[in-house]
C-alpha angles and dihedrals in degrees: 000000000000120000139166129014139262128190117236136160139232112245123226084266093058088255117152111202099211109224109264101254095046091052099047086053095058097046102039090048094030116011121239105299120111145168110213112200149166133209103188099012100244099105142015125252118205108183122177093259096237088054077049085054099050087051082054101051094051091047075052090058087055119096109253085242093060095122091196090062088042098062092037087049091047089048097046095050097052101054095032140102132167107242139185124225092241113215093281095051089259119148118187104238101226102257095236093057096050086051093052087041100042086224100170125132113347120029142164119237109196132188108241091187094255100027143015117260109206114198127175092251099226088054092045094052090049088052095048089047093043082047110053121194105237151153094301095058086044099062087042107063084038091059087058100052098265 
């Protein structure tokens, strides 16, 4: 599981060097392939590609009229691209999702207990204060036991 955050940074080339422990847990539990996503653009989604595959397999199991999956298919593969952890732990960012994402210079890379979750860390920081945490999320976490 992914937890925590660490800041990092895209390098001139679009490479994102994935923080160490990050890294060491990918490849120790998954090996280095990835496939790195987006659903609405504004952030970049690096999943263990066999984690990737089981998503896949469930998205198989829709009917091809789903017009949710569709969407979400249209949307990840648009901004997807399979991807291997380089020696150094670096993964190229698909050019049409750092564009989206603005992901240049200082980002924030964050455990989302089965996948990272890269954001541009100003824009991440806008969207966290436009999007408060409050009683409603509260209760609804409670209602679920948490």
């Amino acid at each position: 599981m992914f937890r925590g955050s660490a800041q990092a940074k895209i390098d001139d080339k679009g490479r994102l060097k994935v923080p160490t422990a990050f890294q060491r847990q990918i490849e120790e539990r998954w090996g280095p392939e990835v496939f790195v996503t987006s659903i609405l653009g504004e952030s970049a989604l690096l999943y263990p590609l066999p984690v990737w595959e089981e998503i896949e397999h469930k998205l198989a199991a829709l009917p091809r009229t789903h017009r949710a999956k569709n969407k979400f298919l249209d949307r990840a593969s648009y901004y997807g691209a399979d991807g291997r952890l380089d020696a150094q732990g670096r993964i190229v960012l698909p050019p049409l999702l750092r564009q989206s994402a603005g992901m240049e210079g200082e980002v924030v890379v964050m455990g989302k207990l089965d996948h990272l979750e890269v954001w541009n860390h100003e824009r991440f920081e806008t969207r966290k204060d436009a999007q408060p945490f409050g009683d409603e999320d509260w209760e609804s976490l409670s209602e679920a036991d948490i």
